[in-house]
N, C-alpha and C positions, 0 to 999 in steps of 0.2 A: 216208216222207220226201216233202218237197216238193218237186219239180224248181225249181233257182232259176232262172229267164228273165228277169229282171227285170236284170241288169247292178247297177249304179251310179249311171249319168248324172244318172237321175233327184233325186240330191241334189242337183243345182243348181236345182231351182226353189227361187223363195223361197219362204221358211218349210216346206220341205217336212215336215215334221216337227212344228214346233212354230216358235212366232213366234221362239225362241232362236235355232235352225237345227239342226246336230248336229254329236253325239260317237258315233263306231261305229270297234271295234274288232274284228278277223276273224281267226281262223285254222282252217289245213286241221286242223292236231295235233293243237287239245285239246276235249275238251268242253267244250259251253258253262256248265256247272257250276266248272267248273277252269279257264276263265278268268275268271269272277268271284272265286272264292278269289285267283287270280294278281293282280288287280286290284284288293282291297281291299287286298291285303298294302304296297301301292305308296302308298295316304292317305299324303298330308300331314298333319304334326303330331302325333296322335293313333293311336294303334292302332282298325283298327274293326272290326264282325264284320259278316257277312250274314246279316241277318236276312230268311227268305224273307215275304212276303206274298200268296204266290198269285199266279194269272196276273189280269195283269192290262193294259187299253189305256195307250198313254202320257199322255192325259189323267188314268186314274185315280192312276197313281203319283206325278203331280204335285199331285194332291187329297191324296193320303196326305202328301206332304210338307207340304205345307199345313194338314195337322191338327199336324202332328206341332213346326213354325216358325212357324205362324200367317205372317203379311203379309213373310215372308222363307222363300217353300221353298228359294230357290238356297243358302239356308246347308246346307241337307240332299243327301244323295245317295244316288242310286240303279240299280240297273242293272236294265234288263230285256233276257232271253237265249235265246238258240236256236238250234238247228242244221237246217241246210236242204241238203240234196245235200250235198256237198263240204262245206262252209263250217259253222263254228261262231259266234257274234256277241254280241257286248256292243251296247247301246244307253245309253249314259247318261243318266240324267237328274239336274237340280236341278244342284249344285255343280259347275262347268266345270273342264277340265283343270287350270289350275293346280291344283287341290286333289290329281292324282294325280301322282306322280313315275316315276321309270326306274330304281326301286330296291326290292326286286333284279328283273329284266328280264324279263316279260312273257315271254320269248322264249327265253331260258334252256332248254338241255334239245337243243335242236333244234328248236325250234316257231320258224316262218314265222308273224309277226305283220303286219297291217295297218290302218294307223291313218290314219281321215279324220274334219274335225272342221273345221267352221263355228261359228264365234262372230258372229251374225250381228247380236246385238244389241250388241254390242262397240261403245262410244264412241269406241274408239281405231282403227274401220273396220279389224280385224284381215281379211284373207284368210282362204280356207279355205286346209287345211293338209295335206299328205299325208306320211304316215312305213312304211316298211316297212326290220322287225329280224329278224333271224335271230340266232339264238344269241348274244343278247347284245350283237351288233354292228349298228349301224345299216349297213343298206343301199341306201336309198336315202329324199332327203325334201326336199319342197320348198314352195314356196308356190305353191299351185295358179292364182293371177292371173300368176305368170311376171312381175313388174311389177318386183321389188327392194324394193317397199314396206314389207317387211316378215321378217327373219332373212336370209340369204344370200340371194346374186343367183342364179337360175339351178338345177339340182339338183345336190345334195351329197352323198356317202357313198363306199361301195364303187368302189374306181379301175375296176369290171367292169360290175357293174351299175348306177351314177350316169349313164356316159356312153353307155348301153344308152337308158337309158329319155330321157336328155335329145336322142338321136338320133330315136327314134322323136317325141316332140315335132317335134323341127324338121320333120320328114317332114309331121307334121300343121299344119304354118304356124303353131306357134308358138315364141315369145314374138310378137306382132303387137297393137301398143298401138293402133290403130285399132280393134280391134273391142273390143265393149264387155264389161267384165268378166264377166258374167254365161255369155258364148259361152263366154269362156276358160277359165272355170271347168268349163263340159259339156264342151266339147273335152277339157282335162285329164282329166274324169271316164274321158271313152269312150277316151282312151290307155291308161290304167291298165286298168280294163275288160278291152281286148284283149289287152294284152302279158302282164297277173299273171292271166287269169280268176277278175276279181272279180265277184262277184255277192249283190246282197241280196233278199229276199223284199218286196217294194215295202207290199204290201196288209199282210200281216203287222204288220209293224213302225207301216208308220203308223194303221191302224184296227184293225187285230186284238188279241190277245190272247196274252202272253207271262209266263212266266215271271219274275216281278221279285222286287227283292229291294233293302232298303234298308240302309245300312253306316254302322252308328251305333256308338259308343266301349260297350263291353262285350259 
């Protein structure tokens, strides 16, 4: 196993990832195998399956999509996966959250799910996004610029842990519309960070070589 050191934060730089920005999903419970199953089950529209294609860097997945859609890979999807210390992780690529729904629930079972996600090329200047489920019931989700721009003002969920985590903010100065989104969003990142010990494998994920697998109808 890898020791993960790396936190989170680090998703706030631009395009950390890819010029898109990212979708990363985490839990302590399940293998990172099982939460891709858990994940396809959730497609929009269509039933799909995962089809593995070997380990592979996030550039390659997105060439595979690109064979596979020609001059449209975002119509495709794909997840690349892994587990590091503690932590198990989905990485998405190609087709953005809308395409996956909250049906039936990632989280189901007793699995602690955690969901962060930048649409960064989003026309509609969406916020990054953060969501954490436990069995079914959201517990805590907000929009990480803290601005109102965009879903509720402020963080939402569990009457326990909502006003947990929107405390620990205020402690770290924010909501603060002076400073500029970009802060707000690392600042958000390193709350979470500290208070859930989140953590991703940095190098891994964005030049390494992972486990993927793309979720197409049969």
């Amino acid at each position: 196993m890898i020791a993960m050191t790396d936190g989170i934060a680090w998703l706030a730089e631009p395009q950390c990832l890819s010029y898109e920005g990212y979708s990363v999903v985490m839990s302590r419970e399940l293998a990172s195998d099982e939460l891709v199953s858990r994940m396809t089950r959730t497609v929009f529209n269509a039933k799909r399956r995962a089809h593995a294609i070997g380990e592979l860097t996030h550039t390659q997945v997105h060439d595979v999509l690109e064979g596979f859609y020609g001059e449209a890979p975002h119509d495709g999807l794909a997840l690349r996966h892994g587990e590091s210390g503690e932590w198990s992780f989905a990485v998405k690529c190609g087709g953005w959250p809308c395409k996956f729904g909250a049906e039936p629930p990632l989280s189901r079972g007793g699995a602690h799910i955690f969901q962060l996600e930048h649409d960064e090329q989003n026309m509609k200047s969406v916020p990054p996004q953060f969501a954490y489920r436990h069995d079914g019931r959201d517990m805590c989700a907000f929009n990480l610029h803290l601005d109102g721009s965009w879903g509720p003002d402020g963080v939402i969920g569990d009457p326990e842990i909502a006003p947990r985590v929107e405390a620990v903010l205020t402690a770290a100065g924010l909501p603060d519309h002076d400073l500029d989104p970009r802060t707000v969003h690392r600042t958000s990142l390193e709350v979470l960070e500290s208070l859930f010990e989140l953590s991703l494998p940095r190098d891994l994920i964005v030049t390494g070589t992972l486990p993927a697998a793309v979720l197409r109808a049969g």
